[in-house]
N, C-alpha and C positions, 0 to 999 in steps of 0.2 A: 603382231598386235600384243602388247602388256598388260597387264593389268597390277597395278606396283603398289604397295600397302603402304606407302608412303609419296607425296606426291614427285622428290627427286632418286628414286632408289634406280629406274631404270639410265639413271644417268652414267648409274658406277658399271662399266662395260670393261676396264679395266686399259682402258684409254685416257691420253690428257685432250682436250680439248678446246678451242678457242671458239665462244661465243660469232658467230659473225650474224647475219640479217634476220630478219623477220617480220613476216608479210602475214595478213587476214586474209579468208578466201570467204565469201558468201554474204549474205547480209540478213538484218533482223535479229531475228533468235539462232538460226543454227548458224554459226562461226566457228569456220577450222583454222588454226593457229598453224603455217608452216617457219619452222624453224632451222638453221643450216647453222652447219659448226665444220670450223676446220682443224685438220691434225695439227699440234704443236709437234714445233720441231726445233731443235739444239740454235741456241742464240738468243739474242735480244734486239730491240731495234727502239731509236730513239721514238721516243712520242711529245706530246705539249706534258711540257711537266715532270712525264715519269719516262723509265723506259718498260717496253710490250715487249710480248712473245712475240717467238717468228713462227707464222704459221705457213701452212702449203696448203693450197684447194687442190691438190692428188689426192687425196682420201678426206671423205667429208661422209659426214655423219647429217641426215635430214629428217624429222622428225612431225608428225602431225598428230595431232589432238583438236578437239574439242574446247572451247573456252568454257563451258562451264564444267569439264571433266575431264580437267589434267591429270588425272592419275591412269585411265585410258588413252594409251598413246600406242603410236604408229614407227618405229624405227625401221631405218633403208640406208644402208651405208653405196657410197659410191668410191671409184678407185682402187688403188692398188694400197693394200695395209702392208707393205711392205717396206712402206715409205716411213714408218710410225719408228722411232727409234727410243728406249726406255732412257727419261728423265727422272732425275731425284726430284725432291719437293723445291718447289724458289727457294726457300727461308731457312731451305737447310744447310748446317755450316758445318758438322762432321758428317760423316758417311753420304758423302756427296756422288759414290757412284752405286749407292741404294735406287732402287726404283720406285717411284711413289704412287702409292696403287689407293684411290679412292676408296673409302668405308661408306657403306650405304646409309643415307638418311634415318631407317626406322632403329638402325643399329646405335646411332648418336643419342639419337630419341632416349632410347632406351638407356644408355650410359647418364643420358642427364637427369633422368628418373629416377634410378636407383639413389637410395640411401645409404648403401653399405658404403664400408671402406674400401678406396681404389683396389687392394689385392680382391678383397672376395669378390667384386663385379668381376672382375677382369678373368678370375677363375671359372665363374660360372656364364660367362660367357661365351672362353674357348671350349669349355665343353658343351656347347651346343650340340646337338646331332642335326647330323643330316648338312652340314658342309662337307664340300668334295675338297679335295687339296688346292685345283689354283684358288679359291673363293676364302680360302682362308685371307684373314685381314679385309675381303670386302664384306662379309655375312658376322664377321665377328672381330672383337676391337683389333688393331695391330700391336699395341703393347701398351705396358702399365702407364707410361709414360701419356701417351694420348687419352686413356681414362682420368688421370688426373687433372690436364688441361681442359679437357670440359666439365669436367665436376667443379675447380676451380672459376671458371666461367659459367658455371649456369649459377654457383653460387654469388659469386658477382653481381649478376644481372640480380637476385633477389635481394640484395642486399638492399642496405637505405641510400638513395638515390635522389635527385631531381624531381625524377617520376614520381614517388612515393612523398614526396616535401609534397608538391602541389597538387597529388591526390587527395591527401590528410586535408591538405587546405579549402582543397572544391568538396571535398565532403561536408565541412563545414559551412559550407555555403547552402547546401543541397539540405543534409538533415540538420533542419533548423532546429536548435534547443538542444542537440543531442549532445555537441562539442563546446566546452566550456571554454578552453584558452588553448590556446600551440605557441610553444615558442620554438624556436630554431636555433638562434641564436644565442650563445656558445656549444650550447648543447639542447639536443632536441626535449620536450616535455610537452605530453600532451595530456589534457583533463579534460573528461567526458561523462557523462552519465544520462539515463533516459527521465526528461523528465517528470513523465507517469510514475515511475518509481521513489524520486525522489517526493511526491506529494502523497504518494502512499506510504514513504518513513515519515512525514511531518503529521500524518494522523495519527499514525501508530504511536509515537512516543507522544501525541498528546492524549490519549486514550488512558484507562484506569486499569492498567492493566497488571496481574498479579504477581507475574513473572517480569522479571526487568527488560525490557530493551537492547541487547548484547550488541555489541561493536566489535568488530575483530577484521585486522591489518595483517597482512602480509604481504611478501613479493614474491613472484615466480619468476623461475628462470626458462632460459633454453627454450625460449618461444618464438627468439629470433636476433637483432641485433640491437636488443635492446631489453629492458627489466617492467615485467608487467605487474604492477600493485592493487588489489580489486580491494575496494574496504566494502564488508558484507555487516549485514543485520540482521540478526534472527524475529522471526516474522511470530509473533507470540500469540495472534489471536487464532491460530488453527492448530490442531489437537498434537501433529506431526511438527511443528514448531520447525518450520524450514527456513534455510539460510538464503538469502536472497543476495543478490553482489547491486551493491547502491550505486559502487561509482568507481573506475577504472583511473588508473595514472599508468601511462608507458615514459618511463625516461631514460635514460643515457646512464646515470652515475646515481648512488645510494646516499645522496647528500642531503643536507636536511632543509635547504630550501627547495628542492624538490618535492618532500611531502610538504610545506608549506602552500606549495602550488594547492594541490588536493584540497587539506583542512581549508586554506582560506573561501576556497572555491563551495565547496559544503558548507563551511558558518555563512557564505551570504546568499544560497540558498531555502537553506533550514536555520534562520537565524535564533528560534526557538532552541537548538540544542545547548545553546551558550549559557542558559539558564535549569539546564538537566543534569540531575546527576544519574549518570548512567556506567556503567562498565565500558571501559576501552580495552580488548583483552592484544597484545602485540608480543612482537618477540622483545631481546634485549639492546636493540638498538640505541643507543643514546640519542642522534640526530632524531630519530621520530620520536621518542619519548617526549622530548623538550617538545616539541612540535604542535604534538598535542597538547600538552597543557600549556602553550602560549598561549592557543586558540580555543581551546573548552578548558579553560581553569573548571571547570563543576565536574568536568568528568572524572572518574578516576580511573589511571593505569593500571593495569594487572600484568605482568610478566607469565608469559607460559613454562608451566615448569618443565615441559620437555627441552626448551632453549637455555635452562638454567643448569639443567641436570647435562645435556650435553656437553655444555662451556666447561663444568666441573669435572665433567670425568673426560676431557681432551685435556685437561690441566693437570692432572694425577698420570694421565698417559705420559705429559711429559718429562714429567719427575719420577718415570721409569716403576711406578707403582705394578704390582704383580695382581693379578684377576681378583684374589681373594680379599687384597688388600682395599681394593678399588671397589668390591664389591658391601665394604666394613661401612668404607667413608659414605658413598650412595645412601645406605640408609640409614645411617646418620643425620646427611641430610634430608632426607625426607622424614625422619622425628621432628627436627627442628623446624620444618617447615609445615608441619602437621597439628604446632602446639595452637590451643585455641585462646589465649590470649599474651599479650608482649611480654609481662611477666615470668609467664611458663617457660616462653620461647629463653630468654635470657639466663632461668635455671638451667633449663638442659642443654642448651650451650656451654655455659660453666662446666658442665658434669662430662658430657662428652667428648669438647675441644682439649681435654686437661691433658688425655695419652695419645693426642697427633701429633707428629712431625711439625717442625718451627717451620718447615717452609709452605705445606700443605694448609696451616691453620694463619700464614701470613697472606695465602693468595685468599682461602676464603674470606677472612676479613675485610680484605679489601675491596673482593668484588661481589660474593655470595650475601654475605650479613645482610651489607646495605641493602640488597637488593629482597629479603625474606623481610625484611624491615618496613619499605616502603612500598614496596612492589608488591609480592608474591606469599605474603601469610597470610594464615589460615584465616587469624579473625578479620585480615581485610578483604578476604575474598566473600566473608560468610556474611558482611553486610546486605548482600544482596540476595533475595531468596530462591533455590535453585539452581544455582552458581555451582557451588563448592561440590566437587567430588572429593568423596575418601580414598579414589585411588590414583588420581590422576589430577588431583588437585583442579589447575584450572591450565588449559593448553588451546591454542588456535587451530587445533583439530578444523572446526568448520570451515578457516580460510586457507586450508591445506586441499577441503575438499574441493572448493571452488576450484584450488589450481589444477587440482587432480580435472575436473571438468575440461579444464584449458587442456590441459595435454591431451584430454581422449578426444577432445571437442578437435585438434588441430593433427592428431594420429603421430603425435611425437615427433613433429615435422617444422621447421623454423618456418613464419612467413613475413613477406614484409608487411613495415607496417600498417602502411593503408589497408591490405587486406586484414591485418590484425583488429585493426577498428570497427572495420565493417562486420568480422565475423564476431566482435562482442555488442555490438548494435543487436544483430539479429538473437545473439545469448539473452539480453535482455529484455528484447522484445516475448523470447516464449518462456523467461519468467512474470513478468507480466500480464502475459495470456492466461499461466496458471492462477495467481492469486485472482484475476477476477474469475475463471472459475471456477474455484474454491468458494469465493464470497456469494455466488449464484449457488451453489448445492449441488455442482454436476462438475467437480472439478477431482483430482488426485487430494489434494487438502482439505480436510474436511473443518468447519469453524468450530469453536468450544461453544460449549452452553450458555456461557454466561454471555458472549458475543454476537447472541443473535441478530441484536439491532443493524449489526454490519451488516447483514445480507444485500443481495441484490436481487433485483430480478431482473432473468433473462433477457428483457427488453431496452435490458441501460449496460448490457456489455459491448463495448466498445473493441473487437478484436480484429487485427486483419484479414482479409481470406487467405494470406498463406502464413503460416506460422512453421519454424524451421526448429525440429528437434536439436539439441547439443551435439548428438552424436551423428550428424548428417550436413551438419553446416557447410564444413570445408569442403564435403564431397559436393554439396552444392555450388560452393563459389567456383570451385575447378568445373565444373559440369559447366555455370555460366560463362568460363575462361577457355573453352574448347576451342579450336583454331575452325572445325565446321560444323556448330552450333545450329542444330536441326531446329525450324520454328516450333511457336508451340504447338503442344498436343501433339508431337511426331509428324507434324504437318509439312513436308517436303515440297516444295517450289521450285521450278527448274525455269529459267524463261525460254528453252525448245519448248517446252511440253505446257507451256499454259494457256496456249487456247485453248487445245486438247481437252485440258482440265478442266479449262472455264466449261466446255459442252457437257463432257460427262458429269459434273457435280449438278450442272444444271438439269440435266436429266433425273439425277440420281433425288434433286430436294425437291424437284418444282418448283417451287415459286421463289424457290429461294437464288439469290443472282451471286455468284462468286467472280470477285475480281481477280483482274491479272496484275504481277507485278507491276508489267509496264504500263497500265492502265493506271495503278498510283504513283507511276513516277512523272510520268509526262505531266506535260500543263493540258494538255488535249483529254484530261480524264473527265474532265468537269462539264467537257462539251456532249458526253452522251447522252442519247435521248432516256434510257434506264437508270430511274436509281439504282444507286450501289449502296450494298448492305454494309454496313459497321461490326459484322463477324470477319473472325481470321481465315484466310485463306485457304482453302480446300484443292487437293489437289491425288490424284491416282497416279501415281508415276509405276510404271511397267520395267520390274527390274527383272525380266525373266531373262533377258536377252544380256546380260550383264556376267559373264562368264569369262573368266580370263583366256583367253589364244596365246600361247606361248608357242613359238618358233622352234621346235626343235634342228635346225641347223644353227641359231645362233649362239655363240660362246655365252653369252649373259644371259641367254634364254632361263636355264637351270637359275642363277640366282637369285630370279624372282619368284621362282616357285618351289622355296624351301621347306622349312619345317613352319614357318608361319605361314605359310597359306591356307590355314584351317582357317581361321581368326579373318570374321569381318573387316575390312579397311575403315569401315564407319567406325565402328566400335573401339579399332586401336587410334584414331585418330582423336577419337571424341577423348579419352583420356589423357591426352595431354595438354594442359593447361597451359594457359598464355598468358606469363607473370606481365607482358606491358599492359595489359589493360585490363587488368582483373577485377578491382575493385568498378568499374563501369560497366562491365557487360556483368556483373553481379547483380549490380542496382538495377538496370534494363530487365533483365530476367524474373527480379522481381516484383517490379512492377507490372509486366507482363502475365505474370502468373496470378497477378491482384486483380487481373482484369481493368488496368488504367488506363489504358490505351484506346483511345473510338476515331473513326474514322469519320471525316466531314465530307463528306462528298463534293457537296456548293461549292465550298472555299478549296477544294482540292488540297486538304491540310491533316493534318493529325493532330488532336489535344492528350498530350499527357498528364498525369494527373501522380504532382510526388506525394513523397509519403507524409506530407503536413495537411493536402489537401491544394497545394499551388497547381494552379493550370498552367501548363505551357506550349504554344503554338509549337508546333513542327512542319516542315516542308522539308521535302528528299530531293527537292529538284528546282533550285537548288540547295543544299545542306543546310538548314538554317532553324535557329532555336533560340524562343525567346530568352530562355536562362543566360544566368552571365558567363558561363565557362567559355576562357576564350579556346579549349580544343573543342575535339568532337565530343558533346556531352552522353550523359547514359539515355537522355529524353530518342536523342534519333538514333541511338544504339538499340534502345527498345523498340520504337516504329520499324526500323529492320529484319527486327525479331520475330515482332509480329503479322508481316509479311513475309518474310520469307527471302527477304534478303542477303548476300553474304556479307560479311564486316568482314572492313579492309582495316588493317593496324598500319594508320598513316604517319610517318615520323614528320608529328608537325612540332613547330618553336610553340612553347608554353612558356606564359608569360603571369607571374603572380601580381604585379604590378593589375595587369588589362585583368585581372579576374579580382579585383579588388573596387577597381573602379567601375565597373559593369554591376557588381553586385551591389552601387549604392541605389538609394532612390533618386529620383529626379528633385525633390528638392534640396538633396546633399551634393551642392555644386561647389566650385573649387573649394578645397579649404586651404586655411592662412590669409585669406583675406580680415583685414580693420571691421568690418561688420560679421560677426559670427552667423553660423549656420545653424538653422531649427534646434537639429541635435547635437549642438556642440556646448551647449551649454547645460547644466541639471535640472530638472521640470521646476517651474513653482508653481505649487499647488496652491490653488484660489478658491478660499473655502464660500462654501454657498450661503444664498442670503439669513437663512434660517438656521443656520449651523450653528453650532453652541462658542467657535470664535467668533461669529460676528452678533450673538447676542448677547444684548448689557446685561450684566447681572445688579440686580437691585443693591443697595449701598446696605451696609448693613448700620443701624443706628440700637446705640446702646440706650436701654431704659434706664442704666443708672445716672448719675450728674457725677460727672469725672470727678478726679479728687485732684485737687492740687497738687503739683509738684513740690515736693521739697528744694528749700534753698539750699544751693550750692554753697555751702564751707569748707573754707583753706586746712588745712590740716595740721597748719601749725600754730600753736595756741599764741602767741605774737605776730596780731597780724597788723598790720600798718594802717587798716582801718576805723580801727579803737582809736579814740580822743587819748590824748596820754595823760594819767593821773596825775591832777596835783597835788607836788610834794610838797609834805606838809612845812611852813615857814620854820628855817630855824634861828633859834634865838642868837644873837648878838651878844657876844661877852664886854663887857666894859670894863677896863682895866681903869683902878681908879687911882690918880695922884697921891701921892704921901702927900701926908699934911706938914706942914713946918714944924710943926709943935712934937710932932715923934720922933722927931731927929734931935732932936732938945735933947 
């Protein structure tokens, strides 16, 4: 009898093995699993398709356990082990007359866990104590080479996936309002933010407040296989003036239709900022600069002088500048970017560019000037009041902090995306939590003086029952991601032991009736004469008798009972995480933990209740949930949970299509059809009888008596409607005949 810290570790006996039958023995609840395997042996043999091992039934390995507790098992070899002859691995193509000796399960475990680099696992694992010499390679890895391949492969499997496209996607189904846009294609980009928050920035910058509004951009890295951008807001009516993350971008590439994604998404929810002029403080990116002022032309950019001052002195690095020299130019630039108006700044320019280097004073020109010019001086920072430091000018310190948050929030660890979503969902949810209680009077934030009006009272805070610190997030979503996820409350379920349970807890409340698993599985639950209670499952399970029997005649006896047999099997099992379905037994878990879950007796059904307030039927028998997700959703992940059931990770076809279509209403039926649909077209609003478009306004009439328009005249003082002058008659000369008599 074994007891293995892992549920295949008694398999590694130092034997190759061929699977053969398996039969159940008993019925109900206690079912013992008998299992037979035979020795492999040198060859192959055709099969449908591929070619098999060739086995022999002379030496067979037979195996009994328990179904609900495989990891207590029963091995009995029969035959002659002399039959067993040592084989290299199938897929091995050099050292082909190597023997290939199985590594134990918890041992893999552990290699996929680690975060260090392939040597230092691989070091600190051969020196394990407490291996004997054959067990080396099965208690500890076989070489660098196999540490690599699974680190390789478990990173793999975290990577961005299939899985992780149509989680992001059903998330957005699920947390309704949270997720703003996903594209996919060419490249992934996703926009999100909590909408609480965002109506908490649209009062704040409409509020009169003394201090400005601060904006500030950045991006983090190394959070996973992809670039995380949170744009934060400094929260100006409490005393401690905290920074708050309004709205998250994960994308692929540093492009600037990527921030485009973001800004646009923000101006048409806070369409108010478009008309604010408020500080944008960012680093020196060009693509976001522009970006921004497409879409808040009112705001204004500030450049951080930390990104200014680094770009300048990685540029003096590369024209081989010497520490002293490097350290001349530095505050230099910081004179010139310290002058308090454009003027000043352009004297001491003059005065101190005169004895630089032509090539030093040609890059700054190009890149530094402009940028102290329109970005980063003093008197444009000091329009704003409280702004301006004297030592540190103006810098995105605060959206450094935020990232710093992400890193401790995820323990320096990559995740995929969809779990990245989910664990800034829950970031924003318990900042949220804090500013309303701050604005109640019982929060870490406390409100200024002048902001009393804000307050609230206790009885208009709106918070979930479970709120998840920053620094406990991730350990929760892997806690929710465990492969044997205890129900709540540490409330253990077994179905041997649940009549059992059902009598003793019934003893133990009185009146109170606890159900058995199979009592809410079956269709026969709803036929008992007893109601059943809508509490979680109670149950006394008896682990005294739970003691590992290790064999000392058998060769693998010692392997299981190493130097990790201190250590719980619960315990090492519960921490490892199961990246396929993390983001769903997350959600399950907390809902769970919300208390959403109730049990209907009548209908032999469960109602889950998301996190919007949407009801949704459940039934376990069989699997079924009114939400659209065409897998197994988080609604009967959590009914699971909350009984006491085990979750099985079934590889089923996910289909984005059938989770598209599920998720509309019933009256968004086909679309492309000649008569449009409800919502396929933009609302028209039909103003009311009384409303000020459908009331006439009265004519207005002037008390004066108009005046005549003036007559229209030509402009040119010949105009063809004048009578033309008559000219005056001229006279007629008459030439008069000589007379006869003067020629005389």
């Amino acid at each position: 009898m074994l007891e293995c810290p892992a549920a295949q570790d008694w398999a590694c006996d130092q034997y190759q093995w061929v699977r053969g039958w398996s039969s159940k023995i008993g019925k109900c609840d206690d079912i013992l699993v008998k299992t037979s395997y035979n020795i492999r042996v040198p060859g192959t043999k055709e099969g449908k398709g591929r070619s098999r091992p060739n086995t022999s039934s002379l030496f067979k390995r037979i195996t009994y356990h328990l179904e609900v507790n495989p990891r207590r098992i029963l091995v009995m070899y029969e035959g002659d082990e002399k039959i067993y002859t040592p084989l290299a691995h199938g897929n091995a193509k050099h050292d082909k007359e190597q023997e290939f000796v199985r590594t134990c399960k918890s041992v893999l475990n552990e290699i996929k866990q680690s975060k260090d680099k392939p040597m230092i696992t691989y070091r600190k694992l051969v020196c394990k104590e407490g291996v004997e010499g054959p067990h080396h390679g099965v208690l500890n890895p076989r070489n660098l080479r196999q540490i690599k391949n699974h680190q390789a492969s478990q990173k793999a499997n975290n990577s961005l996936g299939k899985d992780d496209i149509y989680n992001i996607v059903q998330l957005a189904h699920h947390l309704k309002g949270f997720v703003g846009e996903i594209t996919v294609y060419p490249d992934l980009i996703a926009v999100f933010a909590l909408p609480e928050i965002m109506d908490t920035f649209q009062e704040l910058i409409q509020s009169n407040a003394s201090s400005p509004v601060c904006l500030v951009y950045d991006t983090t890295f190394n959070l996973g296989d992809f670039y995380v951008s949170p744009l934060v807001f400094r929260h100006v009516l409490f005393e401690q003036t905290p920074w708050i993350p309004l709205a998250f971008l994960i994308h692929e590439r540093k492009q600037q239709k990527c921030h485009n994604r973001l800004f646009e998404f923000v101006a048409d929810k806070v369409p108010i900022l478009k008309t604010k002029s408020l500080p944008f403080i960012t680093d020196r990116e060009p693509a976001l600069t522009k970006s921004v002022q497409f879409f808040f032309p009112n705001l204004t950019v500030l450049h951080c002088w930390n990104h200014v001052r680094r770009d300048f002195k990685e540029e003096l690095r590369k024209q081989t500048a010497n520490p002293s020299e490097m350290a001349v130019y530095l505050n230099q630039w910081k004179k010139m970017s310290q002058c308090e108006t454009e003027d000043e700044f352009h004297s001491v320019y003059d005065d101190l560019t005169s004895s630089w280097t032509t090539s030093v004073k040609q890059y700054f020109d190009k890149h530094i000037k402009p940028d102290i010019l329109m970005y980063s001086g003093r008197w444009l920072i000091e329009k704003f009041n409280n702004l301006y430091d004297p030592y540190s000018g103006v810098t995105n310190n605060p959206s450094e902090s935020i990232n710093s948050v992400l890193k401790r929030m995820t323990g320096w660890q990559e995740l995929p995306v969809d779990s990245m979503m989910l664990s800034l969902y829950f970031l924003q949810n318990f900042y949220q939590a804090e500013i309303q209680r701050g604005r109640a009077g019982i929060g870490n934030y406390r409100l200024k003086a002048r902001y009393r009006e804000a307050k609230l009272d206790k009885d208009e805070l709106h918070i979930p029952n479970k709120i998840i610190a920053p620094d406990r997030i991730i350990e929760y979503v892997k806690s929710a991601s465990a492969d044997n996820l205890v129900p709540k409350a540490n409330q253990q379920v077994t179905a041997k032991d649940s009549a059992n349970d059902e009598e003793s807890a019934g003893e133990a409340t009185g009146a109170e009736h606890n159900v058995t698993v199979k009592d809410l599985v079956n269709d026969g639950a709803s036929d008992s004469e007893e109601p059943l209670s809508c509490t979680p499952i109670k149950a006394n399970v008896d682990d005294s008798s739970d003691m590992p029997i290790t064999p000392s005649g058998l060769v693998f006896g010692g392997i299981l009972s190493g130097s990790d047999s201190d250590d719980s099997p619960d315990q090492k099992q519960a921490t490892a995480p199961n990246y396929k379905n993390m983001t769903q037994r997350t959600m399950a878990k907390f809902v769970v933990d919300n208390g959403n879950v109730t049990h209907v007796p009548d209908c032999n059904a469960f109602v889950v209740t998301g996190n919007k307030g949407q009801k949704y039927c459940v039934i376990l028998n069989p699997e079924t949930c009114q939400c659209p997700s065409a897998s197994t959703c988080y609604h009967i992940i959590a009914v699971k949970m909350f009984v006491g059931l085990e979750i099985e990770d079934k590889k089923t076809e996910v289909s984005l299509r059938t989770l598209s279509k599920r998720s509309l209403k019933r009256s968004d039926k086909k679309s492309g059809r000649k008569k449009p649909r409800i919502n396929d077209t933009d609302p028209v609003i039909i103003p009311a009888p009384d409303s000020i478009l459908n009331t006439p306004k009265q004519p207005h009439v002037d008390s004066k008596t108009p005046k005549s328009k003036k007559k229209l005249r030509f402009a040119s003082e010949t105009s063809t409607c004048k009578s033309p002058k008559v000219l005056p008659a001229k006279k007629r000369i008459a030439l008069r005949e000589p007379d006869a008599d003067s020629h005389n």
